[in-house]
N, C-alpha and C positions, 0 to 999 in steps of 0.2 A: 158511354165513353168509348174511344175510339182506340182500337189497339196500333194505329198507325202512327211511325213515327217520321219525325218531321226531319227533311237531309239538313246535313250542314252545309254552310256556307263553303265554296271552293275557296282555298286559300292560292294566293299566290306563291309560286316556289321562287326562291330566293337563291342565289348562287352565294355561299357562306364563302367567305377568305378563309383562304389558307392558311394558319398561322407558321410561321418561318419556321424553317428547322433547326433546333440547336443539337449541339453535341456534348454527349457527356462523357465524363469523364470518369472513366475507368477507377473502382474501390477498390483495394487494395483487401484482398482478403486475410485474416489471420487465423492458420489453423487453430482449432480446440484441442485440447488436449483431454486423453479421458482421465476421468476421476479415478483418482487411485483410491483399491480398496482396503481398508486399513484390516478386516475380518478377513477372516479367509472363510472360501465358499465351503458350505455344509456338506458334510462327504454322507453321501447317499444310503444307506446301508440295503441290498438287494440279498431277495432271498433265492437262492439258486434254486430250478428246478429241477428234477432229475430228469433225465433224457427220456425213460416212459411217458412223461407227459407228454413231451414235442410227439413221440410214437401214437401217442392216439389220438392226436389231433390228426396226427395225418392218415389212421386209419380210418376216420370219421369220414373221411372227405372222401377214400376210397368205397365206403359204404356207400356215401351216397350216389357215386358215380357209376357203380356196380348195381345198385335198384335202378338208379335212371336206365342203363342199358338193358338191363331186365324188361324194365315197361316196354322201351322201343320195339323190342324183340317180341313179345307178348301185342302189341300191335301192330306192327308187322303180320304175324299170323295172323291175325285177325284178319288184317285187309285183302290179304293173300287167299284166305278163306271164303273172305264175301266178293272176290272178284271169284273165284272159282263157281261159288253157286250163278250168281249172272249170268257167267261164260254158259254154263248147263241150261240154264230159263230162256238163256238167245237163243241156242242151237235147237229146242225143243219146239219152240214159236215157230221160227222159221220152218221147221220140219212140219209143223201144224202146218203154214201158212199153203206151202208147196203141196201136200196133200191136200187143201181146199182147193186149191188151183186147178192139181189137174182132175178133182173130182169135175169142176165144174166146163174142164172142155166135154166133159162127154155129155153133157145135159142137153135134153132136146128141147126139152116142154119147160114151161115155167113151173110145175108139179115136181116134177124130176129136180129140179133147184133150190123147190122148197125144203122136200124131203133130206136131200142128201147136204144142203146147208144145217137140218134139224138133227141129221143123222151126226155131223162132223161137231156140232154143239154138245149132246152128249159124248161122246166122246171124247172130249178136250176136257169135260166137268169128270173123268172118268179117271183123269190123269193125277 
């Protein structure tokens, strides 16, 4: 079976008449009136709270506001901490790097490069 399907036929487009415009005329509208209510509405009876409650609702809010700042601060140090140790692991490398450097101007021999390349490797495992 063939999953193709077969076109339609093109239709002719046709220019539809306009049907004439009429005018209407304006309804008269008649306001509603609301329903009057013969009950009178049920009077609510609420039980008052004392003002310590509204107080620890809003002390709750100050707790949690007060831990939230805690944590910030508490990470804060942290990161203050772990950029300090980085800043000390850069300045140490580098200080490695520049003592390999000028080891290696005074090298004459390829033995001399080897050595004092094997030499500056212990010592940086030393560190």
């Amino acid at each position: 079976m063939s999953d193709i399907k077969a076109k339609r036929a093109a239709r002719e487009s046709v220019q539809s008449e306009s049907p004439e415009l009429s005018v209407a005329e304006p309804v008269p509208s008649v306001p509603r009136r609301a329903p009057r209510n013969r009950r009178a509405a049920p009077t609510m009876l609420v039980a008052r709270r004392p003002a310590a409650a509204a107080d620890d609702v809003f002390a709750y809010g100050q707790q949690a506001w007060a831990a939230l700042a805690e944590a910030q601060a508490a990470a804060a140090r942290g990161f203050e901490a772990l950029v300090g140790e980085i800043n000390t692991l850069t300045r140490s490398e580098f200080a490695a790097a520049a003592d390999s450097a000028t080891a290696m101007l005074g090298v004459k021999t390829l033995a001399e490069a080897a050595r004092s390349t094997s030499v500056m490797r212990g010592a940086a495992s030393m560190r």
